[in-house]
N, C-alpha and C positions, 0 to 999 in steps of 0.2 A: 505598822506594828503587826498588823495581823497578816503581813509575809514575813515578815522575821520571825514570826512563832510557826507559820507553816516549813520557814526553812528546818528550823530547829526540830522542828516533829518529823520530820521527813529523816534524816540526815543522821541518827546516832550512830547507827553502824558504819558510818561514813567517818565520823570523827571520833570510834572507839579504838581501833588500831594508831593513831596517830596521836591521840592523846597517851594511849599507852607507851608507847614510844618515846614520849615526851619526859612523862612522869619520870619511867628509868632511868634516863640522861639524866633528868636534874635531880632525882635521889643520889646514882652516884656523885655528881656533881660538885652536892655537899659532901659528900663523904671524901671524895678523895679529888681535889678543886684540879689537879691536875688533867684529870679524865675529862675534861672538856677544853683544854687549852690547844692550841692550832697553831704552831709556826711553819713559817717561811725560811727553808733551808735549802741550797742547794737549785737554786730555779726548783722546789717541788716542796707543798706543801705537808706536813707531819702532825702526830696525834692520834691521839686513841679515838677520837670520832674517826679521821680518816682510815686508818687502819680499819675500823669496823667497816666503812665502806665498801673499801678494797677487798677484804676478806666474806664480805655478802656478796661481792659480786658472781661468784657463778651457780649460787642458791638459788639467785634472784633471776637468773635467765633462764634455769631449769625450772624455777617455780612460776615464773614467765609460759612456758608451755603446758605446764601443768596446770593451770590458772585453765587454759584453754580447752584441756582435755576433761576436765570435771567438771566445767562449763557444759560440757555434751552428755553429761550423766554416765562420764567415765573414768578410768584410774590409769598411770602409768607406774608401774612397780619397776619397768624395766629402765628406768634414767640413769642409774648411779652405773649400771651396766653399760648402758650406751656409753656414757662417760668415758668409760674405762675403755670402750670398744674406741672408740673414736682417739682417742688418746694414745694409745697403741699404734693404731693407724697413720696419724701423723708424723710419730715419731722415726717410726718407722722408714715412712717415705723423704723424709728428711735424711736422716742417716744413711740409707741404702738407694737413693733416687738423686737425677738432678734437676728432678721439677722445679719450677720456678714457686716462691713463696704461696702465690696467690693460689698456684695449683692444689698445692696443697691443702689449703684452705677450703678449698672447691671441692676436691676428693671426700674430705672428712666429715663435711656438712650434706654429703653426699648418702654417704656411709649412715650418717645418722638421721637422715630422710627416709633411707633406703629401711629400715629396720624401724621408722616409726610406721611408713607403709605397711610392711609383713603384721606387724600390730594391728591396725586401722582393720588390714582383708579380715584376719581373726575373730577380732570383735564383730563389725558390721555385716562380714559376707558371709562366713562360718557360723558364725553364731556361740563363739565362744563367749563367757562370761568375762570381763575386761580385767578382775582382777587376775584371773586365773591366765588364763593369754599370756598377759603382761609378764606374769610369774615365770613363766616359761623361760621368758630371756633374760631375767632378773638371779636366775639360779644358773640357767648355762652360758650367759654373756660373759662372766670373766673365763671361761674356759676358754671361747671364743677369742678372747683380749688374749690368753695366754700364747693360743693357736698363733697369733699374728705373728707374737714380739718372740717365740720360740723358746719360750717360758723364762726369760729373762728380764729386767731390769734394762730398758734401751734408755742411754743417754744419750744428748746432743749437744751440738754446739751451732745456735742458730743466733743473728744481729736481731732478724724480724722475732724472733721469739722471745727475745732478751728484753725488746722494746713493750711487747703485751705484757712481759710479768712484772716489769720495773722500770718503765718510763714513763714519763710525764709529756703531757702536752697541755704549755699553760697553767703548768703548773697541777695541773689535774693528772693521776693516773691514768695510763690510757687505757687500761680495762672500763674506767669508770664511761670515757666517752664511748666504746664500746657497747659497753650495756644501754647507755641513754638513747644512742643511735637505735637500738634494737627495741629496744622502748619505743618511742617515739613511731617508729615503723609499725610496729603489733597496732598501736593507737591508731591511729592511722587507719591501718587497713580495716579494722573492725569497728570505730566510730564513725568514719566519715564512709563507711561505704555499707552495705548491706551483710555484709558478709556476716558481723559481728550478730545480727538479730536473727541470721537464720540459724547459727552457729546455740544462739541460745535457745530458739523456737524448739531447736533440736532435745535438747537437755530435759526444756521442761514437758515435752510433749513429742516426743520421736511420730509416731501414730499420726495424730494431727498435723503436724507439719509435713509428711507425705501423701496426707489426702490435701493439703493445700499446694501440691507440687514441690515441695523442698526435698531435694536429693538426699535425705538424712542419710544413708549409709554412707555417701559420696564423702559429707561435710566431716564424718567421725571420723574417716578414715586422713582430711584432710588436718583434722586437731591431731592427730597420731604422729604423722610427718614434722607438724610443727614442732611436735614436742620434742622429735628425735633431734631434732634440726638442732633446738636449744640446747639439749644435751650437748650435742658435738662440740659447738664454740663455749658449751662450759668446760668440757675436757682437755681444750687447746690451750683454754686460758690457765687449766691447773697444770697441766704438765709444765707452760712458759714460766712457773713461780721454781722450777729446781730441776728446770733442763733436763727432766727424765720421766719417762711413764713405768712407772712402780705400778705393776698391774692390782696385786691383792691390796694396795690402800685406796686408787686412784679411784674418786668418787663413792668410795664404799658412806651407807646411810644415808646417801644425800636425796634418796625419794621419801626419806620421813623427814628430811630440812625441808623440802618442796613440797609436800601435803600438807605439812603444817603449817608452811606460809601462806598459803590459797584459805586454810579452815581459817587462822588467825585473818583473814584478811573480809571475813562474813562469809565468804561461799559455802553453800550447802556441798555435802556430798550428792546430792539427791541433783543437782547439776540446775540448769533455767538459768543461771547469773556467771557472768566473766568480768572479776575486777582485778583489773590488769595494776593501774596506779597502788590499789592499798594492800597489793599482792608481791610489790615491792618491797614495802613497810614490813610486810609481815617476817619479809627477809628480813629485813635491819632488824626488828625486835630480837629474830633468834640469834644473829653473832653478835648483838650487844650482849643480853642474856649468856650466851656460851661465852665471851670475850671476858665478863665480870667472873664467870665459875673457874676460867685459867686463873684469870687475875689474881683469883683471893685463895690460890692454893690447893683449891676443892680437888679431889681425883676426877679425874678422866671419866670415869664410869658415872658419876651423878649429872655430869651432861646429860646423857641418852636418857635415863631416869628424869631432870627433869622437864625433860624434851616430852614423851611419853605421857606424865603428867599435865603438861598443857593442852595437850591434844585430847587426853580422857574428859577434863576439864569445857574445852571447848564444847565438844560434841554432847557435853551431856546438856550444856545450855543450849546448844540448837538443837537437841531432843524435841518432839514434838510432846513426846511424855511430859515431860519438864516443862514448856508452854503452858500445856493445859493444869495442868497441876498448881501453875505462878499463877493462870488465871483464875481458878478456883478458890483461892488464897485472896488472891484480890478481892471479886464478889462475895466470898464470906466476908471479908472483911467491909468494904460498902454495905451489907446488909445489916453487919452490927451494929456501925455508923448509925445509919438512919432508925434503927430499932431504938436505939441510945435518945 
């Protein structure tokens, strides 16, 4: 009994995102009994849960690196750019190259190493502030993207590419085994091996964790890379959904879907913590969320608004103001208690 009630006291921000999640689904659920139903068509599974899946999936691997990067007490503004840089890049090399698939794949995750590195020096070695850094390439990245594709619209016609936007394996989308595989991986490297504790030593204590020998400028600069990394094979997977990199849409906002599924998922801005699993979650709440405001006709523009609002929302309960203030509330209220 009394580990069951330590689990439970340990553990709400562990099961606040996932319950949230839950709640949604089965609100709509009753509402419109459809929105949970799941067939088997076609050797590949259909539905609005699936969809939502599908349609998290390149939130969730940029919010995947980002997850990692604000873990280090840092910010990447520059994702939805990479996106587009990377994106561009691919398409490119496909249309105008006769690299073999995988090369291309290698090139662009490359590309987006390469650009979360110039990131990583900035912050760590220069001593630039992360948000502002970041910003740099957040504002001139799609110029960049333009620069590649020759400020055009580049369409392709790729089998391998057709198979990431719209195949199944197993009946599963293969973006979905994609992301899990890359999941799985991040986990991995960061729980079963040290990486993950110094990566967070870093976050909560930079200072300290270089008088204990941890390479902290090394390790930022390695969360930066990663993050580019993710970027890239999220922008591979968006261009594979309509065979062409549209620079000015491709990844545009997608570093307020990825902060806000790391905030929604309990992580501080203030960095010390990387939750990878419920930083997933935090993807699925926002295109269920967004998935419901197409659904019910709402305009386009009350997305971002109520996107905006969740994150104002979040952050003012991880306020420490707001802590201290709940706890004050509390102890008056125990003092009346016992005065009574």
């Amino acid at each position: 009994m009394k580990e069951r009630k330590k689990f439970l006291d340990i553990n709400p921000k562990i099961w606040g995102p996932i319950f949230s999640l839950v709640v949604i689904i089965v609100i709509m659920g009753i509402i419109d009994p459809g929105f949970i139903q799941i067939e088997f068509k076609d050797g590949r599974l259909y539905g609005s849960l699936i969809d939502i899946l599908v349609r998290a999936t390149p939130t969730a691997i940029i919010a995947l690196g980002m997850a990692v990067v604000i873990g280090t007490k840092g910010i990447d503004l520059s994702v939805g750019s990479v996106v587009a840089i990377c994106g561009a890049v691919a398409a490119v090399l496909i249309v105008e190259t006769q690299l073999p698939f995988f090369m291309v794949v290698i090139v662009s995750v490359l590309v987006g190493g390469g650009i979360g590195f110039l990131n990583g020096i900035m912050v760590s070695f220069i001593g630039i502030q992360p948000i502002i850094a970041t910003l740099i390439l957040m504002v001139s990245g799609r110029g960049i993207a333009q620069l590649v594709t020759g400020g055009r619209a580049v369409s392709f016609d790729s089998t391998a590419m057709d198979i990431i936007g719209s195949g199944a394996l197993l009946a599963i989308p293969v973006r979905l085994w994609i992301m899990t595989a890359l999941v799985l991986c991040t986990v991995l490297l960061l729980r079963k091996t040290a990486l993950g504790l110094f990566l967070e030593s870093v976050g909560a204590n930079a200072k300290a964790s270089r008088l204990l020998g941890i390479e902290a400028r090394m390790l930022k600069v390695i969360a930066y890379i990663f993050s580019g990394m993710c970027a890239a094979v999220a922008g591979m997977i968006l261009i594979a959904d309509v065979s062409t990199a549209e620079i000015n849409r491709l990844g545009l906002w997608l570093e307020l879907d990825a902060i806000l599924a790391v905030v929604l998922a309990g992580a501080s801005l203030n960095g010390g913590r990387i939750y990878l699993g419920l930083t997933i979650i935090g993807a699925l709440i926002i295109q269920t969320l967004t998935t419901i405001i197409f659904s019910s006709g709402v305009p386009v523009e009350y997305n971002l608004i109520v996107k905006a609002c969740i994150i104002l929302a979040v952050l003012l309960i991880q306020s420490e103001t707001t802590k201290n203030y709940v706890s004050q509330l509390r102890t008056k209220s125990l003092e009346n208690r016992h005065a009574e």
